[in-house]
N, CA and C atoms as an extended XYZ file, in Angstrom:
528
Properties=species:S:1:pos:R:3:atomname:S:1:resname:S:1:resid:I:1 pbc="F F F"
N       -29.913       -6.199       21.134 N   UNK     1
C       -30.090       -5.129       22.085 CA  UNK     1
C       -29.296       -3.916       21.604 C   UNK     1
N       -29.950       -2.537       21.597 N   UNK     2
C       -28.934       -1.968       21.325 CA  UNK     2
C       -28.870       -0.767       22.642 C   UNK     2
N       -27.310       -0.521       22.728 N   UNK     3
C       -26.816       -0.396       23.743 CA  UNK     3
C       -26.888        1.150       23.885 C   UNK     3
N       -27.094        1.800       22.655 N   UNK     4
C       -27.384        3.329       22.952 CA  UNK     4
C       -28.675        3.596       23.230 C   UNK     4
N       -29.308        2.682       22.756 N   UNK     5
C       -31.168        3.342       23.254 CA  UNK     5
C       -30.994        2.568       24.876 C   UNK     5
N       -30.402        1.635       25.289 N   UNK     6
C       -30.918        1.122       26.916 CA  UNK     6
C       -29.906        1.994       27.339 C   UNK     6
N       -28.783        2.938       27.525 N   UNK     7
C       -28.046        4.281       27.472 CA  UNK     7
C       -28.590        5.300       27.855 C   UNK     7
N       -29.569        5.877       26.989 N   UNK     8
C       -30.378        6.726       26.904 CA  UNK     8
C       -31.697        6.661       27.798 C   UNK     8
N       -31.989        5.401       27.977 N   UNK     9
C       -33.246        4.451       28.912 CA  UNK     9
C       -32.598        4.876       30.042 C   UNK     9
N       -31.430        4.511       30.200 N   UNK    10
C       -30.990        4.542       31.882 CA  UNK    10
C       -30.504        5.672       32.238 C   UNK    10
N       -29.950        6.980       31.504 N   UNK    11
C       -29.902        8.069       32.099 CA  UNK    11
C       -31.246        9.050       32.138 C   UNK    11
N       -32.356        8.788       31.204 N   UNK    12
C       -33.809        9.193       31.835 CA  UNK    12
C       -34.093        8.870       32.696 C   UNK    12
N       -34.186        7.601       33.839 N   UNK    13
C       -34.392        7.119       34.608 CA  UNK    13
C       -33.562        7.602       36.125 C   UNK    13
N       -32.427        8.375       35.960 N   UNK    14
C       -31.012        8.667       36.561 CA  UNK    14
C       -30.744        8.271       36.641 C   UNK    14
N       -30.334        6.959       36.473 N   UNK    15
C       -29.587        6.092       36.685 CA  UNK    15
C       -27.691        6.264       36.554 C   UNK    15
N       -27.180        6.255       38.063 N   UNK    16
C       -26.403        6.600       38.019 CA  UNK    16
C       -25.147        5.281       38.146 C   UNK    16
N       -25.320        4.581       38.551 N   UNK    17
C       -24.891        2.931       38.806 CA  UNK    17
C       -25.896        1.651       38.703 C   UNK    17
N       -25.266        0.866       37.684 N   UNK    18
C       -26.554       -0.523       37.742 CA  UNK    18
C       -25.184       -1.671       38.203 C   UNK    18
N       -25.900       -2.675       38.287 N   UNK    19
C       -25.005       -4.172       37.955 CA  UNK    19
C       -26.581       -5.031       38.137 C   UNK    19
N       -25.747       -5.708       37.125 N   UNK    20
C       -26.862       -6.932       36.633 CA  UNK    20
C       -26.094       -8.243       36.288 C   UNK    20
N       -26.344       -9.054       37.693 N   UNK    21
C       -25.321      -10.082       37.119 CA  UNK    21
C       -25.337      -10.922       38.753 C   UNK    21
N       -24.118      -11.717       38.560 N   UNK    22
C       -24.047      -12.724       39.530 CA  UNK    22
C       -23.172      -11.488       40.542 C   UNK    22
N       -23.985      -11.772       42.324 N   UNK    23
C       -23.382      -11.151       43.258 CA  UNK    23
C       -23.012      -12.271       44.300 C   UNK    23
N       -21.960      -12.033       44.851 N   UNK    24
C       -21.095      -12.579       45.981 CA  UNK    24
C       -20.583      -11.473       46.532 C   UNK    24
N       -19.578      -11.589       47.707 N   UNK    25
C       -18.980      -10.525       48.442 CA  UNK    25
C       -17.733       -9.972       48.049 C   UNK    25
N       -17.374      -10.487       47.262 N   UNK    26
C       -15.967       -9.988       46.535 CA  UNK    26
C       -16.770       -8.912       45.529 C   UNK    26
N       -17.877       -9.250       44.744 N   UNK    27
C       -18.300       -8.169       43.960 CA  UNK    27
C       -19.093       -7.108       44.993 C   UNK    27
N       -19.311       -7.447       45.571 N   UNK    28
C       -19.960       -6.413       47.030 CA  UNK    28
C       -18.718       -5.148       46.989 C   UNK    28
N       -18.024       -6.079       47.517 N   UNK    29
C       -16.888       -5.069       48.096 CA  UNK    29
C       -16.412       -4.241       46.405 C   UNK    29
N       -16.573       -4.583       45.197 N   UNK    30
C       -16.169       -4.100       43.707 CA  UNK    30
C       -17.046       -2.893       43.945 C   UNK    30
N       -18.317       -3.417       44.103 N   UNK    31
C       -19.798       -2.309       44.076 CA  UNK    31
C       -19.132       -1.180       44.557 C   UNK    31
N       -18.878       -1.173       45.907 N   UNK    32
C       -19.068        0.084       47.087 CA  UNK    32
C       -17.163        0.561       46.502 C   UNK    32
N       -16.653       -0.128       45.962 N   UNK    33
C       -15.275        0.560       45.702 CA  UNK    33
C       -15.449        1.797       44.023 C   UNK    33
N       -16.455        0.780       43.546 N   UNK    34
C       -16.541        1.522       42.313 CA  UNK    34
C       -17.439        2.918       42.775 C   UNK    34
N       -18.332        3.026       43.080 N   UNK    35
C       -19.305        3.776       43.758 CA  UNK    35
C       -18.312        5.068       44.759 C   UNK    35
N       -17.361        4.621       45.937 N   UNK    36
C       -16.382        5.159       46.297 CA  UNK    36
C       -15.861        6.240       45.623 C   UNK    36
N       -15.326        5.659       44.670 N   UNK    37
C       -14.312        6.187       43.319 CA  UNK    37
C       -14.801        7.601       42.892 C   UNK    37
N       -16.420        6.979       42.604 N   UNK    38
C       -17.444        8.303       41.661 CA  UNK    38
C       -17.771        9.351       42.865 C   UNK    38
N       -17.649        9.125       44.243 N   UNK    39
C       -17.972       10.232       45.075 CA  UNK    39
C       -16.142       10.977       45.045 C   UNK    39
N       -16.454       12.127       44.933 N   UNK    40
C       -15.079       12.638       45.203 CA  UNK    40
C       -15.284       13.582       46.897 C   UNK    40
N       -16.170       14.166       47.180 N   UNK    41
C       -16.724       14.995       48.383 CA  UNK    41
C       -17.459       13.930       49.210 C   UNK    41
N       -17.494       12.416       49.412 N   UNK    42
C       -18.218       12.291       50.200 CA  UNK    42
C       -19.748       12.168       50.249 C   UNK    42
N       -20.053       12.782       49.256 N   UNK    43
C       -21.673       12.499       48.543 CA  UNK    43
C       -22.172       12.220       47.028 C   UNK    43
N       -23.203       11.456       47.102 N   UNK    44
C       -23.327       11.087       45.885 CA  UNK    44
C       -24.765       11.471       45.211 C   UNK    44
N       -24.703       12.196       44.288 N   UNK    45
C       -26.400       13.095       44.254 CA  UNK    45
C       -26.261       14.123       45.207 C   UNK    45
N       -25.420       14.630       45.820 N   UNK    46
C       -25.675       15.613       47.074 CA  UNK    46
C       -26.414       14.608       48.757 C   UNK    46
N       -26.121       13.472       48.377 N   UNK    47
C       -26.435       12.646       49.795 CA  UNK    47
C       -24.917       12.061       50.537 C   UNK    47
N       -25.289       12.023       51.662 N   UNK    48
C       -24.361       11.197       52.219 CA  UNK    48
C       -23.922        9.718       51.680 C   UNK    48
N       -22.656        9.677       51.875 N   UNK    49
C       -22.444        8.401       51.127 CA  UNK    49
C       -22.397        7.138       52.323 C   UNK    49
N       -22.265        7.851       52.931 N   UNK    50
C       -22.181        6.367       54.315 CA  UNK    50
C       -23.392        5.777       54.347 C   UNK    50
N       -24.684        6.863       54.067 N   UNK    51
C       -26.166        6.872       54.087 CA  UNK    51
C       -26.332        5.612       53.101 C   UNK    51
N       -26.101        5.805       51.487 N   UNK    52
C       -25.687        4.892       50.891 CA  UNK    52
C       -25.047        3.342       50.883 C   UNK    52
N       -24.000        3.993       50.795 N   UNK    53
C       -22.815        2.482       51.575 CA  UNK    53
C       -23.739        1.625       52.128 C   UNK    53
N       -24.394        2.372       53.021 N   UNK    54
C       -25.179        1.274       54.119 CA  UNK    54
C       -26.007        0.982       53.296 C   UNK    54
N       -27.068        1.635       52.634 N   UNK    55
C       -28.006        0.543       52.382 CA  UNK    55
C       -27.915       -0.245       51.349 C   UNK    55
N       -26.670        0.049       50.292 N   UNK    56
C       -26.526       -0.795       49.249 CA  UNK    56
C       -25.847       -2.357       49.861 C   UNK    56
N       -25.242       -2.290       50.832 N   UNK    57
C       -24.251       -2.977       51.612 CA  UNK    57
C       -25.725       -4.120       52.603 C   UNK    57
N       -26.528       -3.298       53.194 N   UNK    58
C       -27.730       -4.130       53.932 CA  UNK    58
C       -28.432       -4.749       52.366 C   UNK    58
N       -29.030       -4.061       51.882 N   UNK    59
C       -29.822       -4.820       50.539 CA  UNK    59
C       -29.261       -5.625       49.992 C   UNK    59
N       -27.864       -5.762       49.490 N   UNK    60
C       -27.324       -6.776       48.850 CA  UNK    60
C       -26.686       -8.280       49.852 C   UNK    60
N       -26.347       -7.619       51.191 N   UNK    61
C       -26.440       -8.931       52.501 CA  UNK    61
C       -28.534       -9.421       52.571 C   UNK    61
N       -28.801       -9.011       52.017 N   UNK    62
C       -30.219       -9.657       51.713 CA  UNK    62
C       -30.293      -10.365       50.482 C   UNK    62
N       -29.824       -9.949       49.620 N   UNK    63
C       -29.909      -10.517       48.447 CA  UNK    63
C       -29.087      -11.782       48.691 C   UNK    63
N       -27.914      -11.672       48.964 N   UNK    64
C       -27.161      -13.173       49.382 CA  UNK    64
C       -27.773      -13.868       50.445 C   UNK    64
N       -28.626      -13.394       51.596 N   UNK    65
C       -29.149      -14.211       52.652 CA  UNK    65
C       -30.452      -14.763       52.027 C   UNK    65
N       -31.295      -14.204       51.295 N   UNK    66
C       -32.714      -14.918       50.782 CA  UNK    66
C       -32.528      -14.868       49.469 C   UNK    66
N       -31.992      -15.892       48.847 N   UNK    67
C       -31.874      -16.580       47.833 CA  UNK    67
C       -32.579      -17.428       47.377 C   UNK    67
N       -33.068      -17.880       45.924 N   UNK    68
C       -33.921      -19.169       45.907 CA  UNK    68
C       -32.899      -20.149       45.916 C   UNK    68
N       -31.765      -20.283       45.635 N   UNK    69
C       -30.965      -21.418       45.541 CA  UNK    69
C       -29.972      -22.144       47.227 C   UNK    69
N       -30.984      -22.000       47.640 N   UNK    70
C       -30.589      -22.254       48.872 CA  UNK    70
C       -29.868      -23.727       49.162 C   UNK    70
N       -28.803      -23.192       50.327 N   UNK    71
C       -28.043      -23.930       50.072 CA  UNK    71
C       -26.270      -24.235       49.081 C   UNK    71
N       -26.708      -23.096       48.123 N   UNK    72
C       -25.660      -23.029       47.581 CA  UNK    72
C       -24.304      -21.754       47.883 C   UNK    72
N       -23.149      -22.160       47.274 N   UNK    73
C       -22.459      -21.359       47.416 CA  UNK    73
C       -21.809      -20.513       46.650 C   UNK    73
N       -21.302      -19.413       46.618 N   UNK    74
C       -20.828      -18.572       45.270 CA  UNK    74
C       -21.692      -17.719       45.116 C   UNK    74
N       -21.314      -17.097       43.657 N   UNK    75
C       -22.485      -15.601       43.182 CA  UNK    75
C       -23.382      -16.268       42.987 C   UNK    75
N       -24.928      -15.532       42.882 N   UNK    76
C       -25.925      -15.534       42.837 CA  UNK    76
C       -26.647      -14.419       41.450 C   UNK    76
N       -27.508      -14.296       40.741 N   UNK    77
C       -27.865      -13.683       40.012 CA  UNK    77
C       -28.816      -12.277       40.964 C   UNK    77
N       -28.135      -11.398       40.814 N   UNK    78
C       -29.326      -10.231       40.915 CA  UNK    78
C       -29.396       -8.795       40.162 C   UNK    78
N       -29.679       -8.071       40.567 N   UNK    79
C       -29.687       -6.795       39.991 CA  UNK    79
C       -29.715       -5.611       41.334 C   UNK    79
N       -28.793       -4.244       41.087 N   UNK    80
C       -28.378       -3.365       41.771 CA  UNK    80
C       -28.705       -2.235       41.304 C   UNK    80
N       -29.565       -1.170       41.582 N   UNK    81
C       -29.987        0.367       40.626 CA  UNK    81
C       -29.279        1.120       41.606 C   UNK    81
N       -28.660        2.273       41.266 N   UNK    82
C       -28.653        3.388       42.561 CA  UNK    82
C       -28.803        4.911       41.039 C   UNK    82
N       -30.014        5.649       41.359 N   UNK    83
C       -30.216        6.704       40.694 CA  UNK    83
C       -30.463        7.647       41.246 C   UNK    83
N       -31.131        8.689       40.816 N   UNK    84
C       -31.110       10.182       41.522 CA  UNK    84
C       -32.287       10.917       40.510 C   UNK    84
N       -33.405       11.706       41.325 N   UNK    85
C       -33.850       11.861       40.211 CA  UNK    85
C       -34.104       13.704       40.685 C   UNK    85
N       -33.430       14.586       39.744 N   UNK    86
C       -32.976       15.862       39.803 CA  UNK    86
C       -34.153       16.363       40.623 C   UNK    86
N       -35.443       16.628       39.980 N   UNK    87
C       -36.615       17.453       39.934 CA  UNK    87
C       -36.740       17.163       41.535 C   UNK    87
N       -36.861       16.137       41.984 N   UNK    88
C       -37.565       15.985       43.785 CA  UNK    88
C       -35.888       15.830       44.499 C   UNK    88
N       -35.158       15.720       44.032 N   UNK    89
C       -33.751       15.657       44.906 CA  UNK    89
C       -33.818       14.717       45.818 C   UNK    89
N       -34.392       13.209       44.958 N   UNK    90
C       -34.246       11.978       45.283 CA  UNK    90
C       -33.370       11.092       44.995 C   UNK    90
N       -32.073       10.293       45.812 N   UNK    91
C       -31.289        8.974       45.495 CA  UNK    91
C       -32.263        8.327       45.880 C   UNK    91
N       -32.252        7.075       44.781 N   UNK    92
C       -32.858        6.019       45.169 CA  UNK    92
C       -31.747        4.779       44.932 C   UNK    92
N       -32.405        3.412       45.321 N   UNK    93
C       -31.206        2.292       45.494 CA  UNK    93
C       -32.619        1.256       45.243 C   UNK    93
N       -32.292        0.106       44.374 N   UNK    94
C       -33.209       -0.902       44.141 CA  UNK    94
C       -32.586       -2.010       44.049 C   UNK    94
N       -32.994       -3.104       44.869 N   UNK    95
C       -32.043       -4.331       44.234 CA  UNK    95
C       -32.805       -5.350       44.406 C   UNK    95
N       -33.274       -6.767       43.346 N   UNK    96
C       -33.716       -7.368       43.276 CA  UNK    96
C       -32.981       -9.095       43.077 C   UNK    96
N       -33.688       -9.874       43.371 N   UNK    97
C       -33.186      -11.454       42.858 CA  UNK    97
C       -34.434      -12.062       43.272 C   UNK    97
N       -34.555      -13.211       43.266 N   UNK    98
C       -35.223      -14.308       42.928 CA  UNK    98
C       -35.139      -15.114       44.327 C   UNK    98
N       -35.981      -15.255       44.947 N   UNK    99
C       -36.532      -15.956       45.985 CA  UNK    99
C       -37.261      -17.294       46.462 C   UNK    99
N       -36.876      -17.920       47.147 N   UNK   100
C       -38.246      -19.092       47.089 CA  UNK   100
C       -39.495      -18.083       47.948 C   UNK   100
N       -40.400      -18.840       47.621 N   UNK   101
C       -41.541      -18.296       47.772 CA  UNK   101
C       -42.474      -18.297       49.452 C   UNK   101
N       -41.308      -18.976       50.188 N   UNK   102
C       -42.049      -19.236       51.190 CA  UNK   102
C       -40.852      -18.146       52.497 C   UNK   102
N       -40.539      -17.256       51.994 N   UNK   103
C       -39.406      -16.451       52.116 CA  UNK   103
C       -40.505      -15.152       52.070 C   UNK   103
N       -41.312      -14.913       51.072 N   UNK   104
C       -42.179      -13.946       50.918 CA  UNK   104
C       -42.529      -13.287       52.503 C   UNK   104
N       -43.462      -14.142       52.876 N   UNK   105
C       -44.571      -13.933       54.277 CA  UNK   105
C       -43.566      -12.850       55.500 C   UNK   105
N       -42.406      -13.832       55.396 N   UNK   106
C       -41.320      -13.140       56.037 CA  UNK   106
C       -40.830      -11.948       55.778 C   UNK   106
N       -40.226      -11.369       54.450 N   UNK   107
C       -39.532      -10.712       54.122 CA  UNK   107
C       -41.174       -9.138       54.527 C   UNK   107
N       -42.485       -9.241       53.666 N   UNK   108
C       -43.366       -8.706       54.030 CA  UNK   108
C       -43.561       -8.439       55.374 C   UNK   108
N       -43.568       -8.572       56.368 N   UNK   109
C       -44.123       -8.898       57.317 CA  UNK   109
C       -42.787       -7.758       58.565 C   UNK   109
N       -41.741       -8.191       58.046 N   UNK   110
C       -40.601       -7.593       58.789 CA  UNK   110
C       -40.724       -6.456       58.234 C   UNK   110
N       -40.782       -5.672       56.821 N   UNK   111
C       -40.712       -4.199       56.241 CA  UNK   111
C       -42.074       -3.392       56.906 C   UNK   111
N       -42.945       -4.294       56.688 N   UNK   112
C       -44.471       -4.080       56.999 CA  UNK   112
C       -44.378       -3.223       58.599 C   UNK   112
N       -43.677       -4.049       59.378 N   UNK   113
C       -43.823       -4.168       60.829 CA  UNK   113
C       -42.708       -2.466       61.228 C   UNK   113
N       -41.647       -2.084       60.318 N   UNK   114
C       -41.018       -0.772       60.489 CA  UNK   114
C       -40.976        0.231       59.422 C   UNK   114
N       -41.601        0.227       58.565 N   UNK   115
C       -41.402        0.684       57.032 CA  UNK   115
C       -41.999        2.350       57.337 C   UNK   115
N       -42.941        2.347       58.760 N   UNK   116
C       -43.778        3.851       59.151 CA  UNK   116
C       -43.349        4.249       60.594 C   UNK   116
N       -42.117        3.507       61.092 N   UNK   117
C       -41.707        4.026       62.187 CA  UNK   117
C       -40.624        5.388       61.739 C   UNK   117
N       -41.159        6.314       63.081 N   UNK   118
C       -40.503        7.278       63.289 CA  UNK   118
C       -39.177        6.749       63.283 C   UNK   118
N       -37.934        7.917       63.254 N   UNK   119
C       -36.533        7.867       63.440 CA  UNK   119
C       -36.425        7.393       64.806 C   UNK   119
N       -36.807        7.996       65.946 N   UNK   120
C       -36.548        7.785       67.305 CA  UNK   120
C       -36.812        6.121       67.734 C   UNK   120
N       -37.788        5.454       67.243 N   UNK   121
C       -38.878        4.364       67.150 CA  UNK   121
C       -37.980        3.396       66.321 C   UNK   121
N       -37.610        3.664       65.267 N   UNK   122
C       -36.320        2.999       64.618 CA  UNK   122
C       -35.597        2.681       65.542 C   UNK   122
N       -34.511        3.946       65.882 N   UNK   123
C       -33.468        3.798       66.969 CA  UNK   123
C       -33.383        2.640       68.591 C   UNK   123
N       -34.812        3.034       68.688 N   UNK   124
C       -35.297        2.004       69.785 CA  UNK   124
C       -35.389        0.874       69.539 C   UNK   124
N       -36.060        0.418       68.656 N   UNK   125
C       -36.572       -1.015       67.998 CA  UNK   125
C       -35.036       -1.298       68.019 C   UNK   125
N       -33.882       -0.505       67.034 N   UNK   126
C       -32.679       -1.269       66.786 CA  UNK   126
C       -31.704       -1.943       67.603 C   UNK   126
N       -32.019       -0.780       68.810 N   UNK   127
C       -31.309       -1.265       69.991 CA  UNK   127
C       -31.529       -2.452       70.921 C   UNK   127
N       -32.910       -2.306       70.564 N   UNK   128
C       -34.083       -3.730       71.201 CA  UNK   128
C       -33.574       -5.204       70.847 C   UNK   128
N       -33.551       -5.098       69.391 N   UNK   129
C       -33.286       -6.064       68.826 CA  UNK   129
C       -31.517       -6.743       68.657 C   UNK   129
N       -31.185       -5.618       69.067 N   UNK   130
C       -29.475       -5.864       69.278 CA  UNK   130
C       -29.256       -6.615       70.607 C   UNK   130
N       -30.067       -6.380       71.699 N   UNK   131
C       -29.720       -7.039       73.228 CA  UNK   131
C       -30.638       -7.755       72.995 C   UNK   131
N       -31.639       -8.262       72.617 N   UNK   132
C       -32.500       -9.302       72.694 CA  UNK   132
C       -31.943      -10.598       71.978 C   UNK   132
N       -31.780       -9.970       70.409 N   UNK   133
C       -31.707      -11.118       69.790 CA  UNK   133
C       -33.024      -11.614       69.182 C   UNK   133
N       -33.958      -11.040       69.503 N   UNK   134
C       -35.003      -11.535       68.988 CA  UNK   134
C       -35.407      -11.159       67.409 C   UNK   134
N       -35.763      -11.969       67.160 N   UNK   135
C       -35.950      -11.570       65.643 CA  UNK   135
C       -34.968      -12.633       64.424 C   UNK   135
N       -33.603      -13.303       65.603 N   UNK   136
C       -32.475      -13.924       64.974 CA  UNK   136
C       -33.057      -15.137       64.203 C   UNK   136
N       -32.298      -15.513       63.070 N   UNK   137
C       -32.454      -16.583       62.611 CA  UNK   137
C       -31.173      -16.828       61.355 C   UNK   137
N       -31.526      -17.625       60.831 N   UNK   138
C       -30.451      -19.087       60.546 CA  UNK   138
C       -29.860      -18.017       59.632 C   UNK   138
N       -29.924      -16.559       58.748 N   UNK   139
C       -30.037      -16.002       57.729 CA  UNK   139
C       -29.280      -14.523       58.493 C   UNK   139
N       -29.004      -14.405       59.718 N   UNK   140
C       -28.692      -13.082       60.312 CA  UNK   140
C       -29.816      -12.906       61.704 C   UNK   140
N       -29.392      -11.377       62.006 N   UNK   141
C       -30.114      -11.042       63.046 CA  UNK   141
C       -31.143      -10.208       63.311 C   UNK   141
N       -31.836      -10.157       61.500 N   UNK   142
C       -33.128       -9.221       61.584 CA  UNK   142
C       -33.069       -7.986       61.365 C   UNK   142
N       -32.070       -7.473       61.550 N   UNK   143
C       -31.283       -5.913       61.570 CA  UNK   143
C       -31.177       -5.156       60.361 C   UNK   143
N       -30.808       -5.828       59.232 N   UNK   144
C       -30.997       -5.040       57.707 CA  UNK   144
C       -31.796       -3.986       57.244 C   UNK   144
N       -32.954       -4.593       57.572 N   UNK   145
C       -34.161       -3.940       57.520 CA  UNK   145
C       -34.569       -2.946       57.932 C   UNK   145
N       -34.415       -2.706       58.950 N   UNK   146
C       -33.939       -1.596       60.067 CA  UNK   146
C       -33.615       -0.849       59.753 C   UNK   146
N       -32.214       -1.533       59.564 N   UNK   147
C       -30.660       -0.454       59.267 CA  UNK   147
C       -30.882        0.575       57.671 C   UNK   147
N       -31.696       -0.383       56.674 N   UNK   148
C       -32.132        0.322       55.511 CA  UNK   148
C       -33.275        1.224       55.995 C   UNK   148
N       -33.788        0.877       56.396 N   UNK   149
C       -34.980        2.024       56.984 CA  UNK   149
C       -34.885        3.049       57.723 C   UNK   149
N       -33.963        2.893       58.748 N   UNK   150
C       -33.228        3.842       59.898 CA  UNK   150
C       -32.051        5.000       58.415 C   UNK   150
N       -31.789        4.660       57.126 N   UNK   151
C       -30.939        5.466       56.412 CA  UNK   151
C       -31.392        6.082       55.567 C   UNK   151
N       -32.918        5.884       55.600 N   UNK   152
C       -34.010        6.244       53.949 CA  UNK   152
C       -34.673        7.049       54.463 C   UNK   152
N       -35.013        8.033       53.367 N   UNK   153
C       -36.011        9.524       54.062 CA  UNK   153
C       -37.503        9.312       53.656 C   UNK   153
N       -37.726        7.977       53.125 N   UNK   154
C       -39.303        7.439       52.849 CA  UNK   154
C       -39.380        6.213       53.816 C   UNK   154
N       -40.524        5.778       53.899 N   UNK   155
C       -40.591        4.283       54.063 CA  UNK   155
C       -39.975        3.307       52.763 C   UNK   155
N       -39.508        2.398       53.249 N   UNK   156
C       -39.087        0.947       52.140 CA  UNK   156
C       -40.319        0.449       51.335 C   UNK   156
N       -39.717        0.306       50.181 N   UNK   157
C       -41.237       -0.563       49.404 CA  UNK   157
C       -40.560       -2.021       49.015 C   UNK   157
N       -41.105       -3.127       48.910 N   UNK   158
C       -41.031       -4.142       48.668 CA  UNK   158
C       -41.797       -4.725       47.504 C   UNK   158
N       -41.356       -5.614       46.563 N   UNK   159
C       -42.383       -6.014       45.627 CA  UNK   159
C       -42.317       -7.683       45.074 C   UNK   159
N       -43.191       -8.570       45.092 N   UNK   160
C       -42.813       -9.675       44.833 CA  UNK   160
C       -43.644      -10.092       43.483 C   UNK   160
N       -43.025      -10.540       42.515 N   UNK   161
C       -43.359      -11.342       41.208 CA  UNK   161
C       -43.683      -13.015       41.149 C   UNK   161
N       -44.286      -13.401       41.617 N   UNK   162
C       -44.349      -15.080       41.746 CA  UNK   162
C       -43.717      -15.714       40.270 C   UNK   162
N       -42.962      -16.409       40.091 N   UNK   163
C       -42.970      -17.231       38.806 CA  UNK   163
C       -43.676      -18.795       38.751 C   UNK   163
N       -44.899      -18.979       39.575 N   UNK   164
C       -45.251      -20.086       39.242 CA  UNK   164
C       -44.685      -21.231       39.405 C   UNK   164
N       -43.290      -21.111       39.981 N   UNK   165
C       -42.672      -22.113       40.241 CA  UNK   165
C       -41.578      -22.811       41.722 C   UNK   165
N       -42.635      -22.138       42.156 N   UNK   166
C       -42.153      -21.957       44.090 CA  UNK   166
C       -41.218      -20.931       44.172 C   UNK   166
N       -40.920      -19.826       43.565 N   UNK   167
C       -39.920      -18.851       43.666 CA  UNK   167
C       -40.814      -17.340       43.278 C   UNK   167
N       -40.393      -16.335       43.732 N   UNK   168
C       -40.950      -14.934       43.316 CA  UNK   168
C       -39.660      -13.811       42.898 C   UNK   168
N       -40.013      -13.273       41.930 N   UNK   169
C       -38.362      -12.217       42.206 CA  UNK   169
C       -38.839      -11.070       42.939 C   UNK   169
N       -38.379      -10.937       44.128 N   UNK   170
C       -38.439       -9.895       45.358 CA  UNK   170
C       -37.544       -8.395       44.568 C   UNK   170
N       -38.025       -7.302       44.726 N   UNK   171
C       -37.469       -5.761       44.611 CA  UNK   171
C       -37.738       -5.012       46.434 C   UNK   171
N       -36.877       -4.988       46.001 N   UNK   172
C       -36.710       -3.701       47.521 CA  UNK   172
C       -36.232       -2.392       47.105 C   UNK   172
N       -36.465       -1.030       47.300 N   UNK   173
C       -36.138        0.262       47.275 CA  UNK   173
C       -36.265        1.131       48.105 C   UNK   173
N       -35.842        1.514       48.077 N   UNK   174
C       -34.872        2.883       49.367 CA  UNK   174
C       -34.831        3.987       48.410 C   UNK   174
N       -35.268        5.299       49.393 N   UNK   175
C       -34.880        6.608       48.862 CA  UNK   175
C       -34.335        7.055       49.734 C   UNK   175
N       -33.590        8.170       49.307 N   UNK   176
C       -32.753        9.296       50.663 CA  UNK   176
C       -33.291       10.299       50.062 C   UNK   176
């Protein structure tokens, strides 16, 4: 591999922060400290960083909640993008891992269901789902999703790769 052409790959791309590797919450908390560090004003690309924070912080509590290795404990393998791309005065945030496959229907189905709600419609739904509870299960309280959507100035896109072997690697992305 050489490390100046994937260099050069990743600042065409804007890429302004990656990690590629095993995540747990101790590297969670590394992420958003390193990330911290590089904002000196509070924004990153000219965005809010809390805007951020949050959704790198919701996407990666997804990445540890729908796992294919379920059941287990410790880091997990995934991948983390956060870039910026000058010309449209877009941050974006991507983070992917590897899923069982019967995790799919679900994960679709919840983005699907808020991915074109208004801000106000967000706000409502969030609050809904905070006194209800509905939506809860063994993995959290449904809310991530939301909360990434309620912080992004697009709808969420989702993408699943099947590997043929009861697992898919899931991508999620967020823009501000």
């Amino acid at each position: 591999m050489d490390l100046q052409e994937l260099n050069s790959q990743l600042k065409d791309k804007g890429v302004i922060f990656v990690h590629s590797g095993y995540v747990s919450h101790e590297i969670l908390s590394l992420i958003i400290e390193a990330l911290e560090k590089k904002t000196d004003d509070m924004t990153i690309a000219g965005k809010p960083a809390q805007k951020v924070f949050t959704i790198i912080i919701e996407m990666m509590q997804n990445v540890l909640n729908y796992k294919a290795e379920k059941g287990t404990q410790g880091p997990i393998d995934a991948i983390l993008v956060v870039g910026y791309i000058v010309k449209t005065n877009t941050l974006y945030i991507k983070c992917g891992n590897m899923i069982d496959s019967v995790d799919q229907e679900f994960i679709e189905k919840k983005i699907k269901s808020i991915c074109h709600l208004e801000k106000d419609e967000l706000r409502k739904k969030y609050r809904e789902l905070r006194k209800s509870g509905e939506g809860q299960h063994s993995r959290g309280a449904g809310l991530g999703f939301l909360e990434i959507q309620r912080n992004a100035s697009e709808p969420i896109q989702c993408k699943f790769f099947a590997n043929g072997e009861g697992r898919s690697f899931y991508s999620l992305e967020a823009n501000i």
